[in-house]
VOGU-3710 file (C-alpha; in Angstrom, 3 decimals, decimal comma):
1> xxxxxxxxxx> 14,399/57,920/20,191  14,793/56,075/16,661  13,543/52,452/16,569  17,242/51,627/15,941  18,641/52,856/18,414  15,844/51,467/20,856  17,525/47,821/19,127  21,289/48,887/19,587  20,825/49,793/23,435  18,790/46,964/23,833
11> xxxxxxxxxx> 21,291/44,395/22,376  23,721/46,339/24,000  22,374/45,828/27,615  21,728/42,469/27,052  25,695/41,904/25,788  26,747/43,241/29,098  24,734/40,735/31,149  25,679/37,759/29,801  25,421/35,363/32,227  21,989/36,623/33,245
21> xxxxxxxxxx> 20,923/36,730/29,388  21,303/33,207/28,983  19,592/32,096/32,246  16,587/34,114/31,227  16,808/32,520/27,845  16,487/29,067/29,022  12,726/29,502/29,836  12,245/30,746/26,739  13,739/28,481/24,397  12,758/25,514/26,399
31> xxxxxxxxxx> 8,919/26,525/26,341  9,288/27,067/21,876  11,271/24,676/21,414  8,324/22,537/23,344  5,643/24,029/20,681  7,891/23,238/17,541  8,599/19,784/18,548  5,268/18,813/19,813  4,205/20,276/16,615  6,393/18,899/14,191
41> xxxxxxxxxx> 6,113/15,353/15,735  2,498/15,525/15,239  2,543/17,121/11,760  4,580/13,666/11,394  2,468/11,492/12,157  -0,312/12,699/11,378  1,179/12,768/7,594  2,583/9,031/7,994  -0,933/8,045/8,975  -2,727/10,058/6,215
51> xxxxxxxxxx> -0,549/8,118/3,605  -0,511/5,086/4,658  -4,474/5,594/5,375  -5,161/6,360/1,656  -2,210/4,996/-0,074  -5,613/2,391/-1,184  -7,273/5,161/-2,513  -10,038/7,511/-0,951  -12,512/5,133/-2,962  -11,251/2,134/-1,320
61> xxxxxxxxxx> -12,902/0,367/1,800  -12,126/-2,904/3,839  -14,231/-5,880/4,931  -12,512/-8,085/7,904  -13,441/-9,924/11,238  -11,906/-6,920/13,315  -11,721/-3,449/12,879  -8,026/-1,834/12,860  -8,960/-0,032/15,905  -10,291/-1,358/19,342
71> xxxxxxxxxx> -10,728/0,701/22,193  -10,981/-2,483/25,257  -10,826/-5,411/26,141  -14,551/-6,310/26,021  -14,686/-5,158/22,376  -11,789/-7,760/21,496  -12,988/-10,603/23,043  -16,738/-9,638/21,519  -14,767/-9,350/17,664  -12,732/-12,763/18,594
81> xxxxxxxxxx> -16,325/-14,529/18,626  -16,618/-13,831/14,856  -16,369/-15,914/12,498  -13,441/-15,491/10,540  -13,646/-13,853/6,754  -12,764/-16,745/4,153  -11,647/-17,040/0,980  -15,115/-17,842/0,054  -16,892/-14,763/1,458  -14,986/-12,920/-0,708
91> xxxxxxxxxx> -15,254/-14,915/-4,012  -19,252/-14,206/-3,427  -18,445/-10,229/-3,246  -16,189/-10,879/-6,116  -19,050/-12,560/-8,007  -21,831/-11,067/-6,889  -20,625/-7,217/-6,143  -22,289/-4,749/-9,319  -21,056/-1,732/-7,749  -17,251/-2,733/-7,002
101> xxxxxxxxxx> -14,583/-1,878/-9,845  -12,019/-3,689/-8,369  -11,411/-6,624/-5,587  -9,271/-8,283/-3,716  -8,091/-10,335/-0,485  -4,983/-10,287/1,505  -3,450/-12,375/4,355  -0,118/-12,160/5,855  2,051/-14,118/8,628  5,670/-13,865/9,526
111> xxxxxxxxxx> 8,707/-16,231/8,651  11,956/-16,574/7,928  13,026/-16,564/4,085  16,298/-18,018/2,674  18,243/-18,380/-0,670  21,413/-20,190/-0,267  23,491/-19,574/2,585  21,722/-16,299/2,641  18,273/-15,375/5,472  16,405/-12,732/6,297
121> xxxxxxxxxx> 14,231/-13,426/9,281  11,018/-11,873/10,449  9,927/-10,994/7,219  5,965/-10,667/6,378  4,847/-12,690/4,136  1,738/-11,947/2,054  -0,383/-13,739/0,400  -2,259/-11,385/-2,392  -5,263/-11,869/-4,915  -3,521/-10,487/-8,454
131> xxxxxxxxxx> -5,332/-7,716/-8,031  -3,797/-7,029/-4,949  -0,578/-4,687/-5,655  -3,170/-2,213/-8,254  -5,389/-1,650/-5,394  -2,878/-0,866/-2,475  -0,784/1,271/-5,203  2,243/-1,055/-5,048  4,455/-0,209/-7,746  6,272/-2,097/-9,323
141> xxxxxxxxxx> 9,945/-1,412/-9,617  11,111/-4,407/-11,895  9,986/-7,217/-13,480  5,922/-7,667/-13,203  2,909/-8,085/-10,768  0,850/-11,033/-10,097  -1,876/-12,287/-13,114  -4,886/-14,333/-13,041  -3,179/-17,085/-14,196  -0,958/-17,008/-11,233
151> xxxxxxxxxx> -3,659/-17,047/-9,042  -5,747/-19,207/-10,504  -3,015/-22,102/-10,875  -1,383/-21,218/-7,284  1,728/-20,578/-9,043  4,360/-20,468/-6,975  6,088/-16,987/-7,937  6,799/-14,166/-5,184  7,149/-10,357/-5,624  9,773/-9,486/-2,980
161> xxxxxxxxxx> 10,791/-5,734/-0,841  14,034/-4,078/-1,184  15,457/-5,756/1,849  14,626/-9,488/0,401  16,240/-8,375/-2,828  19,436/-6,579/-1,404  19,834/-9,074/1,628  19,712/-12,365/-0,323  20,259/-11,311/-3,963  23,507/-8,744/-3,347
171> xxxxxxxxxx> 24,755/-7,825/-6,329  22,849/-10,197/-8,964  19,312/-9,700/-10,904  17,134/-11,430/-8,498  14,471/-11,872/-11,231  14,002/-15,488/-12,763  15,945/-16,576/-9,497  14,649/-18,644/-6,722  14,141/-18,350/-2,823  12,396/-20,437/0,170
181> xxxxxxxxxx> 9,472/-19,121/2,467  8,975/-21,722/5,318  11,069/-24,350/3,156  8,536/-23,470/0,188  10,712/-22,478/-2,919  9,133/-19,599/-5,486  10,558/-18,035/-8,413  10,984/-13,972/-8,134  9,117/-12,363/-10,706  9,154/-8,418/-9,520
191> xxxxxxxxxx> 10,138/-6,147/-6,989  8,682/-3,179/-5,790  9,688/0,379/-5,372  11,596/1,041/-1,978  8,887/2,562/0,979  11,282/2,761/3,501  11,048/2,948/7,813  8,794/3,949/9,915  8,733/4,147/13,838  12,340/2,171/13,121
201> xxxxxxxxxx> 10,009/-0,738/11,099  11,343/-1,054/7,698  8,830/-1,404/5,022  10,437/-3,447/2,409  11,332/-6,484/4,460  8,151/-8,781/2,850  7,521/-11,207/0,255  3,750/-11,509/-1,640  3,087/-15,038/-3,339  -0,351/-15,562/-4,537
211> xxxxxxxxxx> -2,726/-16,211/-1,923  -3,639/-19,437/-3,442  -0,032/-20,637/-3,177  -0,331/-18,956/-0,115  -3,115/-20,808/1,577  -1,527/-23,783/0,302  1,323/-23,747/3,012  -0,771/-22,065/5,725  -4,581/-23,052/4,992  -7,865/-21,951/4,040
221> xxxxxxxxxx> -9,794/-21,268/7,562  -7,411/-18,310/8,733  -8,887/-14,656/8,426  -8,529/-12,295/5,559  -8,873/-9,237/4,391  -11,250/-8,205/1,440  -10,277/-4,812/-0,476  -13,042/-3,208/-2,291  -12,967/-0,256/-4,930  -15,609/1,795/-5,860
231> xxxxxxxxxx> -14,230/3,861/-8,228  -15,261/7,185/-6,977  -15,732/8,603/-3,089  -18,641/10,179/-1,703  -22,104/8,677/-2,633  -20,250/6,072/-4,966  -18,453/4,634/-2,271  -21,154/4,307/0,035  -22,815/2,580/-1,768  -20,778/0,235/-2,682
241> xxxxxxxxxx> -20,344/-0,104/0,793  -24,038/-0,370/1,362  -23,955/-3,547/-1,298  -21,490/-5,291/0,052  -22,863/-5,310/3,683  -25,657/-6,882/1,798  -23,741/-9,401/0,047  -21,620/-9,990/3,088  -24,415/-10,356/5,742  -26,789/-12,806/3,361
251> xxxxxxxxxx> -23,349/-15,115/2,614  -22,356/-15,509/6,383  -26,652/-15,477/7,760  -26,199/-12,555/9,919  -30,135/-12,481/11,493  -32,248/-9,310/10,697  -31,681/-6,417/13,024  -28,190/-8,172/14,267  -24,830/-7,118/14,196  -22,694/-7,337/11,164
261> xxxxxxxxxx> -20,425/-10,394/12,340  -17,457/-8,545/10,298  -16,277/-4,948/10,377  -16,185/-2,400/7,259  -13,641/0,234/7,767  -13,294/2,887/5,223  -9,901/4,860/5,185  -11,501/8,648/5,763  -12,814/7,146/9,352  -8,976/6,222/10,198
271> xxxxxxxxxx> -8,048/9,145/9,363  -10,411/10,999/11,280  -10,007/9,291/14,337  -6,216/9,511/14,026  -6,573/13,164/13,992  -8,931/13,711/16,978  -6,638/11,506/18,296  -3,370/13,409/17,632  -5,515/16,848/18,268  -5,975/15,752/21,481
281> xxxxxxxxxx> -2,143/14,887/21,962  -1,422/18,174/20,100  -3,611/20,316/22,711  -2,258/18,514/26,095  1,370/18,832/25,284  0,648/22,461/23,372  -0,953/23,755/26,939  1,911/22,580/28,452  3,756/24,352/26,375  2,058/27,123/26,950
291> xxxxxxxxxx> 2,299/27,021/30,710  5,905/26,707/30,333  5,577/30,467/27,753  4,168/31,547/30,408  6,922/30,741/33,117  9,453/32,241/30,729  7,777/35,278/30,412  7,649/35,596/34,280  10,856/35,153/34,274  11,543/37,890/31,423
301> xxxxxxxxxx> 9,719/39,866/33,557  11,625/39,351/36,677  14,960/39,849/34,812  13,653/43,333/33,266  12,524/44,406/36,538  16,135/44,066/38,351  17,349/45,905/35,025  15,283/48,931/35,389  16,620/48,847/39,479  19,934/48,563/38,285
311> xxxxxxxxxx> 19,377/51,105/35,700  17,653/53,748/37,838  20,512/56,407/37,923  21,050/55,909/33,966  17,177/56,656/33,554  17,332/59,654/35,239  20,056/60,960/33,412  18,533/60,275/30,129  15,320/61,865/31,683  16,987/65,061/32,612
321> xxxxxxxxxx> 18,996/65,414/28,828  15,285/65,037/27,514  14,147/61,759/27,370  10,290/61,471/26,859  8,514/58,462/28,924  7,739/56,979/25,748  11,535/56,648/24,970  12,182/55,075/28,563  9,374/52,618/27,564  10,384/51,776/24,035
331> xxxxxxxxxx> 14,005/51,048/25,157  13,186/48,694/27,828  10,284/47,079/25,871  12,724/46,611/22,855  15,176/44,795/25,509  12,618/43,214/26,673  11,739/42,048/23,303  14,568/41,236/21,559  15,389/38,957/24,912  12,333/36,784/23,781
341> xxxxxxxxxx> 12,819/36,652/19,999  16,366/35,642/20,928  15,218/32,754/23,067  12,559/31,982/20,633  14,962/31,798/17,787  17,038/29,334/19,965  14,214/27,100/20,633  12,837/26,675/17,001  16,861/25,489/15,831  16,375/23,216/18,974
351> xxxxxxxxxx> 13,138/22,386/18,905  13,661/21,206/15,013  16,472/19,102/16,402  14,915/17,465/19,481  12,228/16,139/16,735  14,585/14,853/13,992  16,757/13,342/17,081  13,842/11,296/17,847  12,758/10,600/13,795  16,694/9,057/14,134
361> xxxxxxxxxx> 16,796/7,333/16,999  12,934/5,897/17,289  12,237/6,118/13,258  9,506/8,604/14,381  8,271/10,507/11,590  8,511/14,278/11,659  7,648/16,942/8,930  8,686/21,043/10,284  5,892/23,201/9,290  6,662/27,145/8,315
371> xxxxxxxxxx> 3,875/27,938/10,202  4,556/26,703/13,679  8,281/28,181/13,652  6,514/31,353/12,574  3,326/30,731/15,355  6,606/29,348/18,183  8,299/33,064/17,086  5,486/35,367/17,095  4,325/33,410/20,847  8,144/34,735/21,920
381> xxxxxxxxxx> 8,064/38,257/20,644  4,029/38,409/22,305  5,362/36,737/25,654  7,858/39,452/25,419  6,051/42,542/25,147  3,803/41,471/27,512  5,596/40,840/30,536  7,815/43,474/29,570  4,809/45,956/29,564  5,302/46,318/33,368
391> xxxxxxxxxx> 9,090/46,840/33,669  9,033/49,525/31,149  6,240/51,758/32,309  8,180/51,569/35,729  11,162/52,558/34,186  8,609/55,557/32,126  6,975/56,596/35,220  10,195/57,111/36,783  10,745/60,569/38,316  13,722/62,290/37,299
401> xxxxxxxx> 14,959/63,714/40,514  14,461/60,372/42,480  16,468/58,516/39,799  19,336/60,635/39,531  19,685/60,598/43,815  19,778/56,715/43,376  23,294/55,092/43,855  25,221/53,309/41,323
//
């Protein structure tokens, strides 16, 4: 038997059993379409993370009072006994730091901002060093960043999102104009490039003043964060890292062989955690996955097997015109097969939609990968052949005689 014609008896069979086809494809396209969202999802976030990660640079590192990720309870209320990171600690690492090729500080609250009868509320405002917007890679859409000069003199100029600028300046040049943060009026001087949503969080709702303007309205003794660039990753970085542990430990009299009372994070240990952690999310849902591939492929199985019953007498004619066992075997093995890529093919369409159905309504980032459509299609055609191994050499090891005495 040609190859082709295996396919066209195959399709053939499966065209006259409709009902049953698409009950056997269920288990199939429910277990890849499983794989391909679990994997996309993940590919998602795992990208999201990456980028936001080392949007500072792989050369850039962070000094605050807590690390971005605590694992209990115990840890927070050990990091909560720190002292808190002032604007003084880092004007030493500025000062002091030989190593560091650029520096700044950060801190950030949440309030309501207003120009006329317009608000937006909930926004984030930040209060930046000038260097600030250089070393998290800001750009700069329009207008200009923040200067020395600005900083130095507290001036009281903002650099606003998208959202500020199309929410309370619609249709005008918002640059030169004025707005309030917390009744605190500041002249717009740029805007930055758009960053968009993610997890259904906008990005561009914020404002950034100078954080001497900044600590102005809120005060000097909150937390902040110092952002340090070394200019080059690797050996560079660490140690620049190494210098400003120094620096940071002799300014705030951490005792020899104690603690650092403040945490240095670098972005390639975020990222690394974030992907054991997602690997680990990747294999639990993935084996469930699998055990569902496998439940499909039972069912294939089950499905083939009443075929070759129902198919006895046909078998036996084919087998007394000539048919080798190798022919029976192909044609059911093709069935069972094209059954799988079939259900396969179904899942990847709906497992691609499942994930950008939750990127719409949740904002959950998602990024399809060739390779797990390709992986989620050659698991169906595998499942397939396998479970349709058994069928088919039944239906081969058929003997002619028998068959042709079964009933229709």
């Amino acid at each position: 038997m040609e190859f082709k014609e295996a396919i066209k008896l195959a399709l053939q069979s499966l065209w006259q059993n409709k009902l049953r086809t698409v009950l056997t494809l269920l288990g199939m396209m429910i277990s890849v379409a499983s794989i391909i969202a679990v994997v996309t999802l993940v590919n998602g976030a795992m990208t999201y993370v990456t980028t936001k990660f080392t949007r500072y640079g792989a050369d850039v590192f962070t000094v605050s009072r807590m690390p971005s990720i605590i694992f209990n309870t115990e840890d927070y209320e050990r990091y909560q006994r720190r002292k808190n990171v002032l604007f003084d600690d880092y004007a030493y690492v500025r000062d002091n730091c030989t190593r560091c090729t650029g520096i700044g500080a950060a801190q950030s609250t949440v309030a309501k901002v207003v120009r006329g009868t317009n608000s937006v509320t909930d926004s984030s405002v930040r209060g930046y060093t000038w260097q600030m917007p250089l070393l998290q890679n800001l750009d700069i859409a329009e207008g200009r960043g923040f200067t020395a000069v600005d900083e130095e003199h507290a001036s009281q100029v903002a650099i606003i999102g998208t959202d500020i600028r199309d929410n309370l300046f619609p249709g005008v040049d918002p640059l030169g104009l004025e707005l309030r943060v917390d009744g605190m009026p500041y002249t717009v001087v740029g805007v930055a490039e758009k960053q968009g949503s993610t997890f259904g969080q906008s990005q561009d709702n914020w404002v950034a003043v100078p954080l001497t303007a900044y600590q102005k309205t809120y005060g000097t003794m909150k937390t902040l964060t110092i952002y340090v660039k070394a200019g080059s990753a690797g050996p560079v970085l660490e140690a620049a890292g190494d210098e400003v542990r120094v620096l940071m430990r002799s300014r705030r009299h951490d005792a020899p062989g104690a603690e650092d009372s403040f945490e240095l994070d670098v972005n390639n240990t975020l990222v690394s955690f974030f992907s054991k952690v997602t690997g680990m999310f990747g294999a639990v849902m993935g084996g469930v996955a699998l055990i569902s591939l496998v439940v499909g492929g039972i069912v294939i199985m089950n499905m083939m097997l009443a075929s070759v019953t129902e198919r006895t007498r046909e078998i036996g004619i084919r087998k007394s015109l000539g048919a080798r066992g190798h022919d029976i075997m192909l044609q059911f093995l093709v069935e069972s097969c094209a059954l799988a890529l079939v259900g396969g093919f179904l899942g990847v369409i709906g497992g691609i939609a499942v994930a950008q159905g939750v990127t719409l309504a949740l904002g959950f980032p998602s990024t399809v990968a060739l390779w797990s459509v390709l992986l989620g299609l050659a698991l169906a055609a595998s499942t397939g052949i396998f479970f349709g191994v058994y069928p088919a050499r039944k239906a081969a090891n058929l003997d002619p005689i028998v068959a042709l005495r079964a009933e229709l």
